[in-house]
N, CA, C and O of each residue as an XYZ file, in Angstrom:
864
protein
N       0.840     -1.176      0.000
C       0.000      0.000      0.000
C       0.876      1.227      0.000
O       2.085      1.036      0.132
N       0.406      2.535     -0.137
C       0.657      3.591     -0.547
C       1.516      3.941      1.287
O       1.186      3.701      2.448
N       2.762      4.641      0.577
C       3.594      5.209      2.323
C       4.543      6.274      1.889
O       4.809      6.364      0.690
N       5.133      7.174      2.843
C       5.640      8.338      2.164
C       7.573      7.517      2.201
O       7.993      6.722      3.042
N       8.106      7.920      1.364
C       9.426      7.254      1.299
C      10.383      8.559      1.553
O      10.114      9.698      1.935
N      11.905      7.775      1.095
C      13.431      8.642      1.143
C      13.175      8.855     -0.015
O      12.538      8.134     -0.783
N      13.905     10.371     -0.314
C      14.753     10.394     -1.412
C      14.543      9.340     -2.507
O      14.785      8.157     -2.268
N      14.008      9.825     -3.941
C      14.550      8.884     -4.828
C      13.501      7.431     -4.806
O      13.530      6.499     -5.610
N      12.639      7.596     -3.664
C      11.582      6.514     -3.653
C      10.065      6.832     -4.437
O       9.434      7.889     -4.467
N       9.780      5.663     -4.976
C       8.544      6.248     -5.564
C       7.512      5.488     -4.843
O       7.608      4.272     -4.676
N       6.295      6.356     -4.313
C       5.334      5.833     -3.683
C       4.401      5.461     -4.488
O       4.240      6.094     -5.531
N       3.509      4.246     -4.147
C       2.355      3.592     -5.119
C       1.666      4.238     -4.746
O       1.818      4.578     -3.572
N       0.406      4.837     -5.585
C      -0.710      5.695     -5.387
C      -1.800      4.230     -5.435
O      -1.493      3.108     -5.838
N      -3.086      4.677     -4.902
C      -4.404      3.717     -4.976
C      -5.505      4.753     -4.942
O      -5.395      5.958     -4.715
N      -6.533      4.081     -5.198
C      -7.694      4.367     -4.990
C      -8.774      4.483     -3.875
O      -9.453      3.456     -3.863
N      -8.980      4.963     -3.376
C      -9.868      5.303     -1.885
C     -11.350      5.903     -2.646
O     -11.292      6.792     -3.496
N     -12.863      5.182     -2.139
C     -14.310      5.399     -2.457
C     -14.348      5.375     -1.183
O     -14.099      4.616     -0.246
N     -15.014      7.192     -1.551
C     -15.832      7.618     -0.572
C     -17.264      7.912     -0.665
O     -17.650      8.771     -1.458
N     -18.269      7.121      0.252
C     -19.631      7.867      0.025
C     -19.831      9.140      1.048
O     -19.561      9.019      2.243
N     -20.295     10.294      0.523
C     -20.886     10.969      1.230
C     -22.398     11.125      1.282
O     -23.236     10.451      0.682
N     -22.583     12.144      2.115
C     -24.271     12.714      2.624
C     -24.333     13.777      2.797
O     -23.770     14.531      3.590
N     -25.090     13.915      1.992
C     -25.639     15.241      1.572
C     -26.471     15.855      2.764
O     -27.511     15.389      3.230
N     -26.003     16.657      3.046
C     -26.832     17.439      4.405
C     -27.864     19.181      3.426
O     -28.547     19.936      4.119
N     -27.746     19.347      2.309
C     -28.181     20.176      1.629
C     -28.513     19.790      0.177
O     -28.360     18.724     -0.420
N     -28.988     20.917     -0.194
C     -29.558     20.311     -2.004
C     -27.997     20.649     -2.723
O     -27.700     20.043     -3.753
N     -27.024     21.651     -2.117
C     -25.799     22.327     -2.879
C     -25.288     20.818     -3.681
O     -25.846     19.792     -3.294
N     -24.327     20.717     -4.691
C     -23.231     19.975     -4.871
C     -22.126     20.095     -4.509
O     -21.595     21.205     -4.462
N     -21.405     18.804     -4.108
C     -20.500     18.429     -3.253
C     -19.232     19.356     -3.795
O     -18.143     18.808     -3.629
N     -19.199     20.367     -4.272
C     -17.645     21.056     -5.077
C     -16.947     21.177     -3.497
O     -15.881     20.686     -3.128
N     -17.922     22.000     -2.701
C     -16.607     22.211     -1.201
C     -16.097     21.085     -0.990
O     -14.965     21.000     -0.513
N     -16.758     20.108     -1.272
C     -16.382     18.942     -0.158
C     -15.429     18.123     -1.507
O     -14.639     17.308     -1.029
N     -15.396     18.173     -2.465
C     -14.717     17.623     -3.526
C     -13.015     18.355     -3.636
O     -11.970     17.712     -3.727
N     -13.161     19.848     -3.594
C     -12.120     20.987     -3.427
C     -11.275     20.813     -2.123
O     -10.082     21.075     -1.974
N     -12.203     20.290     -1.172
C     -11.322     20.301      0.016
C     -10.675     19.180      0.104
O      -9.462     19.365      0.203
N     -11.087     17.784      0.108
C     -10.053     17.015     -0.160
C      -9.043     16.980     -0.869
O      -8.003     16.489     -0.429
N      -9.120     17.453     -2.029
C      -8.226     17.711     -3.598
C      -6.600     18.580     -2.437
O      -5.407     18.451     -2.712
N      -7.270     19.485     -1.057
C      -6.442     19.939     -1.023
C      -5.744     19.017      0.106
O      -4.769     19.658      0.496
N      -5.801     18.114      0.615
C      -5.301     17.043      1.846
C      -3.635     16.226      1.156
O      -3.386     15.513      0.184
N      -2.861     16.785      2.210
C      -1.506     15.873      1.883
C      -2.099     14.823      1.203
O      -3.313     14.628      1.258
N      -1.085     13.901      0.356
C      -1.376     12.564     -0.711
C      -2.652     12.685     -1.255
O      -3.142     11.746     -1.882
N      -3.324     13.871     -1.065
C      -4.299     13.345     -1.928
C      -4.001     13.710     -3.609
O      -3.614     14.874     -3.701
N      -4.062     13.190     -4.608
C      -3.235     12.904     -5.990
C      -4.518     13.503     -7.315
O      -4.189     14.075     -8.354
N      -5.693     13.238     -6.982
C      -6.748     13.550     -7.406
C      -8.228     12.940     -6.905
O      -8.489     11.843     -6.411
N      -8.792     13.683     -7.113
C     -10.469     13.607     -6.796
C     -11.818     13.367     -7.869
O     -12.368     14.354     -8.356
N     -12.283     12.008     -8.180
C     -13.365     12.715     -9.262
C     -14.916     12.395     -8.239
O     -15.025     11.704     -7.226
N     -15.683     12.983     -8.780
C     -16.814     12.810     -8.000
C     -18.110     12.403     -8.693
O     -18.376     12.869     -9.801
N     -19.162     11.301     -7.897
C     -20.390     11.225     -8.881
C     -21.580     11.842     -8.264
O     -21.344     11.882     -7.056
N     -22.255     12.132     -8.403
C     -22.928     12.903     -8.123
C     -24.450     12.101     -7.734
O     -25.150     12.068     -6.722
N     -24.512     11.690     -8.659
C     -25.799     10.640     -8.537
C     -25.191      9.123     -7.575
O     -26.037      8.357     -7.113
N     -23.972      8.895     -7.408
C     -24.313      7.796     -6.538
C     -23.947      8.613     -5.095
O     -24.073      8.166     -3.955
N     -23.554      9.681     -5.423
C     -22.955     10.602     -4.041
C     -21.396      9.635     -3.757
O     -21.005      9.374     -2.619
N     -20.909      9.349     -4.589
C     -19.183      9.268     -4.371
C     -18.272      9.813     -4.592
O     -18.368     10.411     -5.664
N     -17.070      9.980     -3.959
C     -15.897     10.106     -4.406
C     -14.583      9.221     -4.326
O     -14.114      8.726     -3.301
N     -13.988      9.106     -5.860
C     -13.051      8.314     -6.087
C     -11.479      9.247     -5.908
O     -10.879      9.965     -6.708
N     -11.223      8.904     -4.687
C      -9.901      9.856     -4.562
C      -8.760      8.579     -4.873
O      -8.812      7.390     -4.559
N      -7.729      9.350     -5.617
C      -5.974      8.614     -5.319
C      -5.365      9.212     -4.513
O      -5.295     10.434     -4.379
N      -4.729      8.158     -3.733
C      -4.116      8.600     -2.573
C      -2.575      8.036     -2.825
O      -2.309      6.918     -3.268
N      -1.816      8.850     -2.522
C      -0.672      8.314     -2.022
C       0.163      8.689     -1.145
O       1.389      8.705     -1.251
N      -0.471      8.994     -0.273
C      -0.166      9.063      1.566
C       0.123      7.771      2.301
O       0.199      6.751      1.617
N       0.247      7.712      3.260
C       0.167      7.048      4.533
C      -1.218      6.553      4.697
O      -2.071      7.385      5.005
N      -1.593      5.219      4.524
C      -2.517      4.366      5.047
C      -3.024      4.833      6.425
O      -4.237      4.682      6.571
N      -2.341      5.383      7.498
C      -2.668      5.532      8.560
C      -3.436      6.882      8.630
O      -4.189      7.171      9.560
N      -3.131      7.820      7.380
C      -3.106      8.760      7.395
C      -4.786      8.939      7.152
O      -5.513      9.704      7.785
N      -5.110      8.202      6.277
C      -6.248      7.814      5.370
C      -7.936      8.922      5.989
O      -8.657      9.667      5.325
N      -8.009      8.464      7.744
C      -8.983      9.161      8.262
C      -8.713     10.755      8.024
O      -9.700     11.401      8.377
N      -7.839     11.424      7.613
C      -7.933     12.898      7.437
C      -8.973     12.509      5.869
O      -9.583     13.407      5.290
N      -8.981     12.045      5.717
C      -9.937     12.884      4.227
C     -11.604     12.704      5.271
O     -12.351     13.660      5.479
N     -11.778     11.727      5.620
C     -13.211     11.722      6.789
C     -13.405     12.792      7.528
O     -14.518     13.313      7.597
N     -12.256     13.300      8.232
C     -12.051     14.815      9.250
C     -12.246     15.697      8.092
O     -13.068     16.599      8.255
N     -11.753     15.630      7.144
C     -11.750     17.120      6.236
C     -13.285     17.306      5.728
O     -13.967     18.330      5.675
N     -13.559     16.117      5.415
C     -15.213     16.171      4.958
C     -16.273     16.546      6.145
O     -17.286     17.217      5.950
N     -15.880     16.010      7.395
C     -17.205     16.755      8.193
C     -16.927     18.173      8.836
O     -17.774     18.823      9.448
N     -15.644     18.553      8.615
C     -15.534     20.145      8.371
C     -16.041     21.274      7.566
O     -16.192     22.478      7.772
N     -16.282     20.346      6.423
C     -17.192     21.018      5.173
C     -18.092     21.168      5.582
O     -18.435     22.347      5.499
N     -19.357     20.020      6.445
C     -20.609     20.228      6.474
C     -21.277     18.943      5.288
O     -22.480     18.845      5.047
N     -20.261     18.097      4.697
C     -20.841     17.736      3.698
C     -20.033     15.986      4.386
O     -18.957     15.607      3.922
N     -20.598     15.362      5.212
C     -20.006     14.220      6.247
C     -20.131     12.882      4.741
O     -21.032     12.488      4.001
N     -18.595     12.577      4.933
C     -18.536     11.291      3.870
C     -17.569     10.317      5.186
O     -16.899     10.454      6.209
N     -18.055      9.419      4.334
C     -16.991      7.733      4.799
C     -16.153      6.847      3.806
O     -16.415      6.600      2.629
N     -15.173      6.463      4.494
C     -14.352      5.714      3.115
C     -14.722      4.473      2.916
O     -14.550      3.791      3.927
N     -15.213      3.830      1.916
C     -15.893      2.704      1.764
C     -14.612      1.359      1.772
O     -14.697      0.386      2.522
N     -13.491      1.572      0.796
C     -12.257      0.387      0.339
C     -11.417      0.466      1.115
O     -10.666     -0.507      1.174
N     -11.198      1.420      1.886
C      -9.663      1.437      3.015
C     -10.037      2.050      4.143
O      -9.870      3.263      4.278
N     -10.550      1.337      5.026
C     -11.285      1.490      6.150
C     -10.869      0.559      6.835
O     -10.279     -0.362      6.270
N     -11.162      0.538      8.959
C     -10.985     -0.148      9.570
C     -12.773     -0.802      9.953
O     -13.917     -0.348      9.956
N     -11.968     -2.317     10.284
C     -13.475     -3.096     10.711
C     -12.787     -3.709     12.314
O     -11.639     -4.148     12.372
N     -13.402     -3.662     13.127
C     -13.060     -4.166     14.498
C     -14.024     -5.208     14.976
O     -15.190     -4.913     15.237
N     -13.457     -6.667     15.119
C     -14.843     -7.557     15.876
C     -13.927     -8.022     16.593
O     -12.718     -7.789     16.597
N     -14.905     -9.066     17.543
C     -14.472     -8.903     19.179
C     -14.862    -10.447     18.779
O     -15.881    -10.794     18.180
N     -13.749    -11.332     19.281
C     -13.221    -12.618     19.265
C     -14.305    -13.336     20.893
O     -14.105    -12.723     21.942
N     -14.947    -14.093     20.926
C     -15.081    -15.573     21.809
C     -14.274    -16.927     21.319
O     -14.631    -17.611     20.360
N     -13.000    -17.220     22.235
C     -12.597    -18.420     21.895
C     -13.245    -19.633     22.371
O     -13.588    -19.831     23.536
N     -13.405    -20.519     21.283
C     -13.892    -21.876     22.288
C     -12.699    -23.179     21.981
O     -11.509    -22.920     21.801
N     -13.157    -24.334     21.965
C     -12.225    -25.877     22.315
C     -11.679    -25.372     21.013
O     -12.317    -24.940     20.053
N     -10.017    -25.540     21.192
C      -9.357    -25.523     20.334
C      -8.956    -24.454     19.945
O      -7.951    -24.643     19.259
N      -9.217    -23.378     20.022
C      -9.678    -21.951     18.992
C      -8.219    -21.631     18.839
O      -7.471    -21.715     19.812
N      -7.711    -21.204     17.453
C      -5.926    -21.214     16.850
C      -6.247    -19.833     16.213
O      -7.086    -19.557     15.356
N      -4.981    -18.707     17.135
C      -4.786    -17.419     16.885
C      -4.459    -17.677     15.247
O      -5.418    -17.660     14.474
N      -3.396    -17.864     14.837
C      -2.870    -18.208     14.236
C      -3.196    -18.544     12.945
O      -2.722    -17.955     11.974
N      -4.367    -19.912     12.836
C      -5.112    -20.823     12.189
C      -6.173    -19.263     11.714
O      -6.529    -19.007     10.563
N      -6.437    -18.569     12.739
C      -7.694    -17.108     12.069
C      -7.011    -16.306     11.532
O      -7.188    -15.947     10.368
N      -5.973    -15.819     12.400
C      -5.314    -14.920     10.941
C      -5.400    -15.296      9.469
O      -5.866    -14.646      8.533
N      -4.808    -16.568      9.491
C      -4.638    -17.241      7.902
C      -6.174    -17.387      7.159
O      -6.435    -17.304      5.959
N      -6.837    -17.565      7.990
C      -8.210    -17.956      7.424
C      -9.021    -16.395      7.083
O      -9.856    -16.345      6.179
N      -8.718    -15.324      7.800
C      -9.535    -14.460      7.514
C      -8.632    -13.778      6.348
O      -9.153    -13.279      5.350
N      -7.137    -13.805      6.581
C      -6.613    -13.093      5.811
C      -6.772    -13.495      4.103
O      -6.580    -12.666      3.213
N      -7.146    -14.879      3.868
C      -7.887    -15.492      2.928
C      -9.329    -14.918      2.291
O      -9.892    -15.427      1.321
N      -9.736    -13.925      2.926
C     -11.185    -13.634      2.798
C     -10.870    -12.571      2.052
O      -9.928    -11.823      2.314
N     -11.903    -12.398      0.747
C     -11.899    -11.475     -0.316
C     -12.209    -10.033      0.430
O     -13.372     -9.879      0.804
N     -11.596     -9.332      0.594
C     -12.018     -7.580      0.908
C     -11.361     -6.982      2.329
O     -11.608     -5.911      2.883
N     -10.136     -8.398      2.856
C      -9.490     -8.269      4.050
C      -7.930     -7.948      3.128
O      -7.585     -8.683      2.202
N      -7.067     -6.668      3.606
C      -6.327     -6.441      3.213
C      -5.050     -6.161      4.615
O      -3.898     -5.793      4.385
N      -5.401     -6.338      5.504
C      -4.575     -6.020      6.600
C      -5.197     -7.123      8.327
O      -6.367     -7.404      8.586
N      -4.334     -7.383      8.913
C      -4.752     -7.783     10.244
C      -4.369     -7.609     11.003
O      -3.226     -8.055     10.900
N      -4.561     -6.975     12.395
C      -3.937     -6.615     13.719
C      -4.781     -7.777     14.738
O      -6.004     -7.649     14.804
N      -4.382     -8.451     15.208
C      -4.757     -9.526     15.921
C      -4.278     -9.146     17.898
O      -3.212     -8.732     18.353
N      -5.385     -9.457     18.518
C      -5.109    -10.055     19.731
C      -5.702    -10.819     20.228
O      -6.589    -11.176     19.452
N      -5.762    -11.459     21.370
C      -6.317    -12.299     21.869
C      -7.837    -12.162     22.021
O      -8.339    -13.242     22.330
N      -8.766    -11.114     21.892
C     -10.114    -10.900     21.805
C     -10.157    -10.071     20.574
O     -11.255     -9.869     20.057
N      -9.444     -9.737     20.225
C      -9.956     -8.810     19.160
C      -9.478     -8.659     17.817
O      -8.259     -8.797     17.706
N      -9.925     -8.485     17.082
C      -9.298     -8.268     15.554
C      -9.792     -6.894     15.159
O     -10.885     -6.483     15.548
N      -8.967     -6.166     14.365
C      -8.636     -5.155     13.717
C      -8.401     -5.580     12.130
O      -7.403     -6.172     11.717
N      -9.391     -5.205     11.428
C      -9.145     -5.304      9.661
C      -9.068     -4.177      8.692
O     -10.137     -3.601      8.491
N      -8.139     -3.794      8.121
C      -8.238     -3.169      7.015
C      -8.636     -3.606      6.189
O      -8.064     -4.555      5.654
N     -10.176     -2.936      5.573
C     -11.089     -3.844      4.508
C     -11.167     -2.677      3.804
O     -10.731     -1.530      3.900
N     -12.244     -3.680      2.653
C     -13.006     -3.334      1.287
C     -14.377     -3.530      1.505
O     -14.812     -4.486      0.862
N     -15.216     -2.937      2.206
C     -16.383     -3.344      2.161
C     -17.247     -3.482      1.181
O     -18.397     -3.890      1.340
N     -16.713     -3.131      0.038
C     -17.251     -3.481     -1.220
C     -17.729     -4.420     -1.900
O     -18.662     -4.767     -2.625
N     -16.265     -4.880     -1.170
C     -16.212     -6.682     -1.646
C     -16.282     -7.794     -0.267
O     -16.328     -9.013     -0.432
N     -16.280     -7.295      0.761
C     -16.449     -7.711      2.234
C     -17.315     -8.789      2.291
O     -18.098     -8.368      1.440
N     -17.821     -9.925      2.651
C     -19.199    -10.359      2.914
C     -18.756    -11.285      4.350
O     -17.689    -11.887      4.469
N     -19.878    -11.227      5.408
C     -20.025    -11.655      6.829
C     -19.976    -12.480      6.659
O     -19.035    -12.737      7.409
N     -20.351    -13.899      5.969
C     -20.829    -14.704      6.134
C     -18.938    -15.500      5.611
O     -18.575    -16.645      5.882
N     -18.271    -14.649      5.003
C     -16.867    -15.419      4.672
C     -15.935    -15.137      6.089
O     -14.877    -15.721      6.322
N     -16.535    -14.162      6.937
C     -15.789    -13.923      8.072
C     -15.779    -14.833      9.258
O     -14.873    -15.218      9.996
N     -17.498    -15.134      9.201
C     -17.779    -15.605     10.341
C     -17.423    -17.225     10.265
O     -17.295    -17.969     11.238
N     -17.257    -17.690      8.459
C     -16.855    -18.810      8.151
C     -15.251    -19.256      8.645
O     -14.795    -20.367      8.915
N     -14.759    -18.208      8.642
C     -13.278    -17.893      8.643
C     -13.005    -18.621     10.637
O     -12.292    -19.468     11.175
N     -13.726    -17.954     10.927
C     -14.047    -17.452     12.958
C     -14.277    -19.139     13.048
O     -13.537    -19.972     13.571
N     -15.296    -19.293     12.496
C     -16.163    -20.954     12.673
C     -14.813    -21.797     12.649
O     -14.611    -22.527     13.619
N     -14.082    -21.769     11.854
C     -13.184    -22.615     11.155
C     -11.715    -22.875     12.604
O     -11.164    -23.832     13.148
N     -11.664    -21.681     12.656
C     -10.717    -21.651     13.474
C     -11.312    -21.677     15.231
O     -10.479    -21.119     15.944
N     -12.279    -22.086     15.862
C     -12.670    -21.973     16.761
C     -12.900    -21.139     17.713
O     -12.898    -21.373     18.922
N     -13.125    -20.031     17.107
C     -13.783    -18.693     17.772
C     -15.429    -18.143     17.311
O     -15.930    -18.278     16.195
N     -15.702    -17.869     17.827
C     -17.107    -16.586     17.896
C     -16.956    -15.885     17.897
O     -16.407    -15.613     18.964
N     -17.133    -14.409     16.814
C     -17.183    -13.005     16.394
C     -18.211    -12.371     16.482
O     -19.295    -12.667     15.981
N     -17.921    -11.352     17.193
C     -19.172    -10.198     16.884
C     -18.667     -8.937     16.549
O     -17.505     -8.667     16.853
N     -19.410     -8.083     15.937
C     -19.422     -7.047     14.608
C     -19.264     -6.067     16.026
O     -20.050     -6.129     16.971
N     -18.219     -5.266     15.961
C     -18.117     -4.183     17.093
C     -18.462     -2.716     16.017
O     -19.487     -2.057     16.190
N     -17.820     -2.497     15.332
C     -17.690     -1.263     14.743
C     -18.684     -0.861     13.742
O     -18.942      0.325     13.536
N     -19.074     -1.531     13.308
C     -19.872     -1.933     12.192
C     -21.084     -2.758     12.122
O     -21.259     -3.483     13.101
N     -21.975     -2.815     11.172
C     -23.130     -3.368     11.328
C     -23.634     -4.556      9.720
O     -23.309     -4.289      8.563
N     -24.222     -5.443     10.028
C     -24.407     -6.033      8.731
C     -25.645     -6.317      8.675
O     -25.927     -7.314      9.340
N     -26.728     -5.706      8.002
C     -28.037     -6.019      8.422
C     -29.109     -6.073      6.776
O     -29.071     -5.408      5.741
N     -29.826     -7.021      7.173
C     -30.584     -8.073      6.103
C     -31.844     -7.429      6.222
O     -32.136     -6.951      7.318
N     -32.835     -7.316      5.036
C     -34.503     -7.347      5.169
C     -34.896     -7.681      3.715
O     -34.274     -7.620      2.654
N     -36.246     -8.084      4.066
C     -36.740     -8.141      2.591
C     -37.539     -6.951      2.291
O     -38.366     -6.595      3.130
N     -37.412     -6.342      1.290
C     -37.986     -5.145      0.412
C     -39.599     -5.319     -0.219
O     -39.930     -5.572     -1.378
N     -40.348     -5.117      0.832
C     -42.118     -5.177      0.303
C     -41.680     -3.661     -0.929
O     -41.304     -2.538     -0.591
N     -41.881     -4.125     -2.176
C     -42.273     -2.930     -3.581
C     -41.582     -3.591     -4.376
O     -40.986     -4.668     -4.349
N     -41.854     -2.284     -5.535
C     -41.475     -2.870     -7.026
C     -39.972     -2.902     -7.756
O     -39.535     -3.639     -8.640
N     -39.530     -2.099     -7.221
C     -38.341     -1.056     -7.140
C     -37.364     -1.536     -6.448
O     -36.985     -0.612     -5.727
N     -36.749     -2.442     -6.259
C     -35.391     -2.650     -4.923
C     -34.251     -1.978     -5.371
O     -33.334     -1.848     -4.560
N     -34.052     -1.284     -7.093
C     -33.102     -0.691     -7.143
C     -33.123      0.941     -6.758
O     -32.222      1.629     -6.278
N     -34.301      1.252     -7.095
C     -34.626      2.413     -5.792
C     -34.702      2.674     -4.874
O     -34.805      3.804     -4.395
N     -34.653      1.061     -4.076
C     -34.600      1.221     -2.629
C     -33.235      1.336     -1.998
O     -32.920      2.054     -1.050
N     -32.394      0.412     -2.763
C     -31.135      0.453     -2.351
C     -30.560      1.780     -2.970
O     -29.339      1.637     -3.039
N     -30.953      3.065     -3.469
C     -30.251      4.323     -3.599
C     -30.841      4.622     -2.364
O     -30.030      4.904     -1.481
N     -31.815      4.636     -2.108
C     -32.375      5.509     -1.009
C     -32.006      4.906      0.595
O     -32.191      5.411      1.702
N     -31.388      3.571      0.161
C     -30.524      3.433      1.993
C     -29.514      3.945      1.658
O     -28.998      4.440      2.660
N     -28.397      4.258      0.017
C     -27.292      4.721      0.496
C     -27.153      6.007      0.964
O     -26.174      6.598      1.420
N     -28.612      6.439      0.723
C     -28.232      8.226      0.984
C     -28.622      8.553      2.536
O     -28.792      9.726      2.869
N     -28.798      7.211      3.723
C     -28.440      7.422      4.559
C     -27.383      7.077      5.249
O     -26.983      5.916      5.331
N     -26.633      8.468      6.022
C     -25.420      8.835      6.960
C     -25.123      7.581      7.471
O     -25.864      7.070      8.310
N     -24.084      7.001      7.047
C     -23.717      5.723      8.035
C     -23.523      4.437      7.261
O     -22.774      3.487      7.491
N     -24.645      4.711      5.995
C     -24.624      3.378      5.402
C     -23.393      3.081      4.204
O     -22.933      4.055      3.607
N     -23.010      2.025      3.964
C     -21.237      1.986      3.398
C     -21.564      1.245      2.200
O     -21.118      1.705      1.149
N     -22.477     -0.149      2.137
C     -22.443     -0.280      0.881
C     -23.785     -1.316      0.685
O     -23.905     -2.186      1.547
N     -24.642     -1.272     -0.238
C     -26.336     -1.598     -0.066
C     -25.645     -2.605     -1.404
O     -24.851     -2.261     -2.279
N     -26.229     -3.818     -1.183
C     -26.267     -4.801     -1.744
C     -27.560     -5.675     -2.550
O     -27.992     -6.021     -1.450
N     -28.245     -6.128     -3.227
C     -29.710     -6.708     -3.466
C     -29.317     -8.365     -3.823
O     -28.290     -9.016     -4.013
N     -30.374     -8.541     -3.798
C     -30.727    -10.064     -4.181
C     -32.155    -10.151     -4.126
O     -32.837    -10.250     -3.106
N     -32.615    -10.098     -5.525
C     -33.751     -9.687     -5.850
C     -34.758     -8.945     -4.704
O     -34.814     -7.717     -4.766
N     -35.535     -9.615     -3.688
C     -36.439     -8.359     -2.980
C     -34.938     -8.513     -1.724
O     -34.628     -7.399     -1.304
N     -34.360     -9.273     -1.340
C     -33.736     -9.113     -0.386
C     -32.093     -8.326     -0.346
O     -31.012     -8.553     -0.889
N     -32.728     -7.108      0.803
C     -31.425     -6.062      0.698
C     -30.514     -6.564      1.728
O     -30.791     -7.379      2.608
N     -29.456     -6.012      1.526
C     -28.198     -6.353      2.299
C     -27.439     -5.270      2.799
O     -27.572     -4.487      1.858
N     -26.914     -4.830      3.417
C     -25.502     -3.514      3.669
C     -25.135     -3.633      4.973
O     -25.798     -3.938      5.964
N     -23.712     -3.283      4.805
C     -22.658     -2.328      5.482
C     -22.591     -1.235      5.938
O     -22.256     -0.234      5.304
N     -23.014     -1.290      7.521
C     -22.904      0.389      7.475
C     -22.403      0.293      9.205
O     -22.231     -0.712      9.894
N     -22.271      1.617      9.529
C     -21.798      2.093     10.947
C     -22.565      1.733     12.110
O     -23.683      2.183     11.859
N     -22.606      1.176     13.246
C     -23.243      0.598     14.506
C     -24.324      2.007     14.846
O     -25.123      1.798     15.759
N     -24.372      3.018     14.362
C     -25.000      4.099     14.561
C     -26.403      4.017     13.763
O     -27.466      4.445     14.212
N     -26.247      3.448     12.609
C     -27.562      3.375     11.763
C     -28.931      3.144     12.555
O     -28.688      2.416     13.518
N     -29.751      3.360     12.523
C     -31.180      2.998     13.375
C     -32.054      2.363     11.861
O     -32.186      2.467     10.641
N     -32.435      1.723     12.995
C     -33.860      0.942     11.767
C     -34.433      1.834     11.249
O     -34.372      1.859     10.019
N     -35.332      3.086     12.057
C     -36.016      3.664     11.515
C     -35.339      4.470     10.422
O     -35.864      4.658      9.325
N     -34.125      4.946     10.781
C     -34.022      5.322      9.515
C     -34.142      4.684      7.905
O     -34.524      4.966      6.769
N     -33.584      3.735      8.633
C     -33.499      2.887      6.842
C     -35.200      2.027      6.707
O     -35.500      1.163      5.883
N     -35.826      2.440      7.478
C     -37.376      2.053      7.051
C     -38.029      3.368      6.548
O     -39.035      3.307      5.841
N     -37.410      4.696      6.939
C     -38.282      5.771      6.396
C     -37.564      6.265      4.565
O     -37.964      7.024      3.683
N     -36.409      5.379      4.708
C     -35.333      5.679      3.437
C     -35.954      4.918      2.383
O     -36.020      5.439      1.269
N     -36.596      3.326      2.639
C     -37.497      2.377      2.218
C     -38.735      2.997      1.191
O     -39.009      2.757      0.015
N     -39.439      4.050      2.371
C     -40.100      4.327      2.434
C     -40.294      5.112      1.516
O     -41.384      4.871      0.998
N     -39.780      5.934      1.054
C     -38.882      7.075     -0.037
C     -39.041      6.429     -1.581
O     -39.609      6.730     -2.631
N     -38.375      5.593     -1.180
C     -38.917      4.088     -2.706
C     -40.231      4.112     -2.621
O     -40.738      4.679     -3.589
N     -40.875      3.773     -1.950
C     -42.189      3.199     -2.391
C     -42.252      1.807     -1.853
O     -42.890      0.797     -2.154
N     -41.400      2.102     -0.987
C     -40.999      0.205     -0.066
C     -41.525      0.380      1.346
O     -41.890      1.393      1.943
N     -41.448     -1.157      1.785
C     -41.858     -1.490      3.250
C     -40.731     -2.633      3.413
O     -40.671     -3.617      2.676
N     -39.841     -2.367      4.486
C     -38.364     -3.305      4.779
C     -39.871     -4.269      6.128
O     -40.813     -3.901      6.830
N     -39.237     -5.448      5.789
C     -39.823     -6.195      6.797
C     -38.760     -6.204      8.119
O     -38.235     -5.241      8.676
N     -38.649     -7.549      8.390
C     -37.515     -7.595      9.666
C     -36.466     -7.183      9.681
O     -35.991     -7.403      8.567
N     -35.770     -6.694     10.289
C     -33.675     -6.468      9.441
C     -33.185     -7.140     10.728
O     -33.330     -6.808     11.904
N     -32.605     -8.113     10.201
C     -32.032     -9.018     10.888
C     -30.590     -8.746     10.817
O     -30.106     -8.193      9.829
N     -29.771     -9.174     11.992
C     -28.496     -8.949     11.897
C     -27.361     -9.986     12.178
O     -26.454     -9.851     13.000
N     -27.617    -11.229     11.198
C     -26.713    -12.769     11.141
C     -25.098    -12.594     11.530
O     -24.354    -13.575     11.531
C-alpha cells in the first residue's frame, strides 16, 4: 500500500471510495475541493448521482482518516468505503488457533490487513467486496465466535417494485457503506449508529416497506 518514502523513492498511489451525505440540495464542489487539497491526496473525481468520491491517494494508510475529518468540516459528512478499519471482538472456544484465524480471515476477499489479539481483531477492509458470512466462516473454522463491534451487517426483505430504488435511497443514509440486493432481499454495510427507523423511512422514499432487518 501507498507510504511516504526517502529520497529517490517512488510511492504507489491507490484508490480510496468515498460515500458521502448530503446534508443540503448544494453539490458536493466544497467537499470535492477540500479534499483535492489534503496531503497525498493525488486527485479527486466525484459522482454525483451515486454521491461518491473516487480519490488517489498516495499518503500514509494511517493517514487515510484525514480525508473523513476534512469532509465533516465542510458540512458535507462522507466515509471511506475500500480502506477502512473493521473491528470484531473474538469468543474463543475448544481448540480456537490465533494463528489458524489470521490465515483464514486473511484469505477472505475484501481483508487487506490484520492486527490480531487475543479478543480482538482489527481489519483493514473493502467493504465493497467484504461479505459476513466469509468472516464468520473464517471465525467458525478456526474456533472462535465473532461479533461485529464497529460496524453493522443487516438483512430485510424489500415489500415494492423497485429494490433498485430502494437500495439508492438506503445509500443516501449517513452511516450506510455499501447496499447490496438479491432480488427483494437487501443487504448492507454500514456504521453501529444506523437505526432501523431510519433505513425504514429511506425504504419508504422508494415506495418500499423493509420487513424484519435481521443482523446474522
Amino acid at each position: 500500500m501507498g507510504g511516504s518514502g526517502g529520497s529517490g523513492t517512488t510511492v504507489k498511489s491507490f484508490l480510496v471510495l468515498m460515500r458521502y451525505y448530503r446534508t443540503s440540495e448544494l453539490e458536493p464542489t466544497t467537499l470535492k475541493q477540500a479534499i483535492a487539497k489534503v496531503k497525498g491526496v493525488d486527485e479527486v473525481t466525484a459522482d454525483a448521482e451515486k454521491r461518491e468520491l473516487t480519490v488517489k491517494w498516495s499518503g500514509k494508510c494511517r493517514d487515510l482518516p484525514q480525508l473523513e475529518a476534512t469532509a465533516d468540516k465542510t458540512g458535507v459528512p462522507a466515509l471511506i468505503v475500500t480502506h477502512t478499519m473493521l473491528s470484531i471482538a473474538l469468543k474463543p472456544g475448544k481448540g480456537a488457533s490465533l494463528d489458524k484465524l489470521q490465515k483464514e480471515i486473511g484469505a477472505v476477499a475484501g481483508v487487506k490487513h490484520i492486527s490480531a489479539a487475543s479478543a480482538t481483531l482489527d481489519l483493514h477492509v473493502d467493504f465493497s467486496t467484504l461479505e459476513v458470512t466469509s468472516l464468520r466462516a473464517a471465525a467458525t473454522n478456526s474456533g472462535f465466535e465473532m461479533t461485529l463491534k464497529s460496524h453493522a451487517w443487516l438483512e430485510s426483505d424489500a415489500e415494492g417494485d423497485d429494490t433498485d430504488r430502494v437500495a439508492r435511497e438506503l445509500t443516501a443514509v449517513k452511516g450506510v457503506l455499501v447496499v447490496k440486493t438479491l432480488g427483494n432481499r437487501v443487504q448492507l454495510w454500514a456504521t453501529k449508529d444506523v437505526t432501523e427507523d431510519a433505513l425504514r423511512k429511506a425504504a419508504e422514499k422508494a415506495g418500499a416497506k423493509l420487513g424484519a432487518i435481521d443482523r446474522p
